[in-house]
ChimeraX commands (.cxc) that place a marker at each C-alpha (Angstrom):
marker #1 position -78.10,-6.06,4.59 radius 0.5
marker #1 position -81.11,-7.82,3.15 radius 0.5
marker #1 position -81.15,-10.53,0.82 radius 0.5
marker #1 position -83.11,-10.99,-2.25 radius 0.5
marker #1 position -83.87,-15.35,-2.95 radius 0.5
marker #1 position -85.80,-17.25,-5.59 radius 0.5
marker #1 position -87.96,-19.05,-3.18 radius 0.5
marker #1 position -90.90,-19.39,-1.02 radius 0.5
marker #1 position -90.71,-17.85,2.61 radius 0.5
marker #1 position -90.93,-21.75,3.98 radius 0.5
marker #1 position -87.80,-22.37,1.65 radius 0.5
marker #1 position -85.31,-19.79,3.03 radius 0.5
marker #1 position -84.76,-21.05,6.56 radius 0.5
marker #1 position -83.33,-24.26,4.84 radius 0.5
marker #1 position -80.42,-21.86,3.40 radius 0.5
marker #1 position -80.49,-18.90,5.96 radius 0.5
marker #1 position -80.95,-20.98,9.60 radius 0.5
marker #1 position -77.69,-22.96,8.49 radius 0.5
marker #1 position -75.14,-20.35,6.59 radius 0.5
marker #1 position -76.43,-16.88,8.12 radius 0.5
marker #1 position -79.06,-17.53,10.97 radius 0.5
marker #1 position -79.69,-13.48,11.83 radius 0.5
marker #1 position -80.11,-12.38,7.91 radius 0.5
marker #1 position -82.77,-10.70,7.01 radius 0.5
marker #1 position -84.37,-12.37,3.51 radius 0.5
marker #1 position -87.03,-11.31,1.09 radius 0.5
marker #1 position -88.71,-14.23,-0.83 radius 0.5
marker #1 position -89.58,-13.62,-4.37 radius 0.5
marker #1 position -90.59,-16.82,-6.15 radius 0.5
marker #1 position -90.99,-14.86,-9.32 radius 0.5
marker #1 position -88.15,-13.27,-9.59 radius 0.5
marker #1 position -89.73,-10.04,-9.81 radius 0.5
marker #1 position -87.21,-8.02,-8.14 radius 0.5
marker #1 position -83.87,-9.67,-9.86 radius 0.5
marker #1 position -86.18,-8.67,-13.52 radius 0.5
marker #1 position -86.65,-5.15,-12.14 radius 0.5
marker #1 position -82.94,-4.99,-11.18 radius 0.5
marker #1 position -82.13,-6.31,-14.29 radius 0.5
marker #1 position -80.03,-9.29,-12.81 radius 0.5
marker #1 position -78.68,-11.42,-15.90 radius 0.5
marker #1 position -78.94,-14.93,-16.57 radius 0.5
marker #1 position -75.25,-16.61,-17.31 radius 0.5
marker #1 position -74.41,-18.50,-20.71 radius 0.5
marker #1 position -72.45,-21.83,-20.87 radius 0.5
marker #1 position -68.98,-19.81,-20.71 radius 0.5
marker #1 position -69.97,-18.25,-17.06 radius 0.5
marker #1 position -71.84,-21.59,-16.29 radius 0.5
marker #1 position -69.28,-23.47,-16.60 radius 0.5
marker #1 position -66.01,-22.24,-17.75 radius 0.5
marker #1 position -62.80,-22.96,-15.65 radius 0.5
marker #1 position -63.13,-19.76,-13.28 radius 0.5
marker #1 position -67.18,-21.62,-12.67 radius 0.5
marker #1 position -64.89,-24.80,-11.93 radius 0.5
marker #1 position -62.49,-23.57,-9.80 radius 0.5
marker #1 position -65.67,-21.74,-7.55 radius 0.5
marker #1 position -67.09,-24.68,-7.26 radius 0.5
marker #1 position -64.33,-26.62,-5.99 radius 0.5
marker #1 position -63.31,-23.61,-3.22 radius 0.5
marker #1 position -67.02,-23.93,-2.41 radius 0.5
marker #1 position -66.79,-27.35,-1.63 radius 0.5
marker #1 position -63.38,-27.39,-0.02 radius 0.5
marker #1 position -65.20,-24.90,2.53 radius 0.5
marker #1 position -68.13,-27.58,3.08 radius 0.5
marker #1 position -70.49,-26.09,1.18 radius 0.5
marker #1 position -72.56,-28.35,-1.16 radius 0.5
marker #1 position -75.28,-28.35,-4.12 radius 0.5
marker #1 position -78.48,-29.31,-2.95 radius 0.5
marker #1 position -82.07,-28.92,-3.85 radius 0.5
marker #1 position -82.70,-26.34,-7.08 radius 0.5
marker #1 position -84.43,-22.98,-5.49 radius 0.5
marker #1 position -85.13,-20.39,-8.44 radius 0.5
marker #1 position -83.57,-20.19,-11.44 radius 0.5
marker #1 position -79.90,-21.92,-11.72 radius 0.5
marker #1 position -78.90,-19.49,-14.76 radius 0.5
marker #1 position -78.91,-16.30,-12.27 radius 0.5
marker #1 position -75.87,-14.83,-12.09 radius 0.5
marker #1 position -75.04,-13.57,-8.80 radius 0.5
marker #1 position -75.55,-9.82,-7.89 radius 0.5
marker #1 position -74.85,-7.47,-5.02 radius 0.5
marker #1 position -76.40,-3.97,-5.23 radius 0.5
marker #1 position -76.00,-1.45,-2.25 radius 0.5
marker #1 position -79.19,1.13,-2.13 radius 0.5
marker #1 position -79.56,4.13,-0.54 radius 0.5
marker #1 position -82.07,6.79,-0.62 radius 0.5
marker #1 position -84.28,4.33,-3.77 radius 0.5
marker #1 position -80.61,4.73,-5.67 radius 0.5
marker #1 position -78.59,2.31,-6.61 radius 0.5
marker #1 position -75.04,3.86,-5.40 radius 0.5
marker #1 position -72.60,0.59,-5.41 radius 0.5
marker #1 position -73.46,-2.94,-7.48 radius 0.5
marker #1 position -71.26,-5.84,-8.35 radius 0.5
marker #1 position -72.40,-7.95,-11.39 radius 0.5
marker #1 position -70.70,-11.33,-11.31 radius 0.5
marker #1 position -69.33,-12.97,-14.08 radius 0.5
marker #1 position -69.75,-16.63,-12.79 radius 0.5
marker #1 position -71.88,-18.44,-9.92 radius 0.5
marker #1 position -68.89,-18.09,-8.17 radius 0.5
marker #1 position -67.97,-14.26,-8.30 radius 0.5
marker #1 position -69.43,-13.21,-5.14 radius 0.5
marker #1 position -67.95,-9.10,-3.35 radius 0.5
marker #1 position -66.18,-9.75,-0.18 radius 0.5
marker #1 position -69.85,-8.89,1.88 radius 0.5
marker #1 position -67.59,-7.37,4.92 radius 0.5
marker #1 position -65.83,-5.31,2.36 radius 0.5
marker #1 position -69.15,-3.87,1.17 radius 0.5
marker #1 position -69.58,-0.76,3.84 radius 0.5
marker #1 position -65.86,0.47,2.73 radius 0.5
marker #1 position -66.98,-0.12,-0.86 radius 0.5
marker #1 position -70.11,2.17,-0.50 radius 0.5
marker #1 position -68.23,4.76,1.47 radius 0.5
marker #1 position -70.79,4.19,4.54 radius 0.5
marker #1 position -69.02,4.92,8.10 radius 0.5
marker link #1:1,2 radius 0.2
marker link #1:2,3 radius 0.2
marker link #1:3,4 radius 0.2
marker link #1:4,5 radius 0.2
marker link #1:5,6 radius 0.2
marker link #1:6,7 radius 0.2
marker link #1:7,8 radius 0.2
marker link #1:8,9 radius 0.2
marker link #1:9,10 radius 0.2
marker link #1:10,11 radius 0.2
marker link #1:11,12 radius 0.2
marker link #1:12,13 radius 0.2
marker link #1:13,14 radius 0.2
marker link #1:14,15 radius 0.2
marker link #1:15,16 radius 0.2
marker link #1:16,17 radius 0.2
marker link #1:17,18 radius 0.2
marker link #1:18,19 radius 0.2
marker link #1:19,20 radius 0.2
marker link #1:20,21 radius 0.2
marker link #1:21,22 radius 0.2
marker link #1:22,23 radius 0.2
marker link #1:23,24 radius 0.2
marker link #1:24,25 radius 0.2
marker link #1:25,26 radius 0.2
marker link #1:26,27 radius 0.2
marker link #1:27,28 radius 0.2
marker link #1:28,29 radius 0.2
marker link #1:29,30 radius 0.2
marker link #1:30,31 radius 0.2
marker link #1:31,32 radius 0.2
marker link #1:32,33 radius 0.2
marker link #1:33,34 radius 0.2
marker link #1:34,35 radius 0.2
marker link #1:35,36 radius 0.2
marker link #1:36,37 radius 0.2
marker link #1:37,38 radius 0.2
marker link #1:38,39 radius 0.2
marker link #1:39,40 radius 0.2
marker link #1:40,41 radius 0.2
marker link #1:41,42 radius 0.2
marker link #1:42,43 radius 0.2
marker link #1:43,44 radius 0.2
marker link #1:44,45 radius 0.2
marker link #1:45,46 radius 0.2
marker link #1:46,47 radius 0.2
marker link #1:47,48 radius 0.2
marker link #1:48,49 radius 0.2
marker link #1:49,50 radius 0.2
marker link #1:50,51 radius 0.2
marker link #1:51,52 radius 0.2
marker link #1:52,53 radius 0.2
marker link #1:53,54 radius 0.2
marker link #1:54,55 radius 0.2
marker link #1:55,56 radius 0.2
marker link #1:56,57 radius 0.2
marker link #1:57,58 radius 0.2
marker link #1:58,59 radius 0.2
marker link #1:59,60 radius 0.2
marker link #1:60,61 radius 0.2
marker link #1:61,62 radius 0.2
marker link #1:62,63 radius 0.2
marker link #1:63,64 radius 0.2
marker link #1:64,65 radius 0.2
marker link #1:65,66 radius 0.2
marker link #1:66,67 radius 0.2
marker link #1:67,68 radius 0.2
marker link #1:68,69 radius 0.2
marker link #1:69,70 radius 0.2
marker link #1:70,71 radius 0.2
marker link #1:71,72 radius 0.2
marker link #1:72,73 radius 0.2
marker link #1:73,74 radius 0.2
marker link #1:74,75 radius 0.2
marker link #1:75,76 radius 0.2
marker link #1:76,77 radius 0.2
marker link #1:77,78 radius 0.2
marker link #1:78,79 radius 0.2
marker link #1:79,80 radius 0.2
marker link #1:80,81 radius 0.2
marker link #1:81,82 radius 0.2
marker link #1:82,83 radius 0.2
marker link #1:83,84 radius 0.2
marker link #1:84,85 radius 0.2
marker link #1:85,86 radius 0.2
marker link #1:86,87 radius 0.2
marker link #1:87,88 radius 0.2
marker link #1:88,89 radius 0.2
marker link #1:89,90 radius 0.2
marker link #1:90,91 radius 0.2
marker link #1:91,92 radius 0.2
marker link #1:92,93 radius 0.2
marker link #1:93,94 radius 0.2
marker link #1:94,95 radius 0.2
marker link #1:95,96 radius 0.2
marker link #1:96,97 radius 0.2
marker link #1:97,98 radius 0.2
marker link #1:98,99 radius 0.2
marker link #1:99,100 radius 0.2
marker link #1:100,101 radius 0.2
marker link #1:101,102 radius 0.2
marker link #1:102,103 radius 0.2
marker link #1:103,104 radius 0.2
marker link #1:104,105 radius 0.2
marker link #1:105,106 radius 0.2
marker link #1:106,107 radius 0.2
marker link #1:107,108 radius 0.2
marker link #1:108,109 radius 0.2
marker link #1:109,110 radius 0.2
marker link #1:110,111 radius 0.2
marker link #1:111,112 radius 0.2
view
């Protein structure tokens, strides 16, 4: 698995080191790479809409906080599974919240 984040390479230790120490990250300040995947932005409803809310509110029931603004708040969170230079498995959320079970994601694919 290799993630795809807003920021510089000095910012993602700050997220990685502290949630998921051994991932493997790819910086891209411009969000060139969510553009080319056409990753969408969310509207108010997805923003902050009462499935946004209740998100949140799991989120910070499991410790986890806001902090410092990395990238672009509006990006909706995406999960795409490549192989071969084709996409073969993606999940779109539909709020910040609406994140693929990411041990359920082999089984999803059909990988073995």
């Amino acid at each position: 698995m290799v993630y795809v984040y807003q920021g510089t390479v000095d910012q993602g230790p700050m997220f990685f080191e502290r949630l998921h120490p051994d991932a493997v990250a790819i910086a891209d300040p411009d969000a060139e790479l969510f553009e080319r995947f056409g990753i969408e932005r969310g509207g108010l409803r997805a923003m902050f809409g009462a499935r946004a809310w209740r998100a949140g509110l799991r989120a910070v029931r499991e410790g986890h906080m806001i902090n410092r603004k990395i990238g672009d708040p509006w990006t909706m969170p995406t999960v795409v599974a490549v192989d071969d230079g084709h996409i073969v498995w993606e999940h779109r959320g539909d709020h910040p919240g609406d994140h693929p079970d990411v041990a359920d994601i082999p089984r999803l694919v059909g990988a073995t």
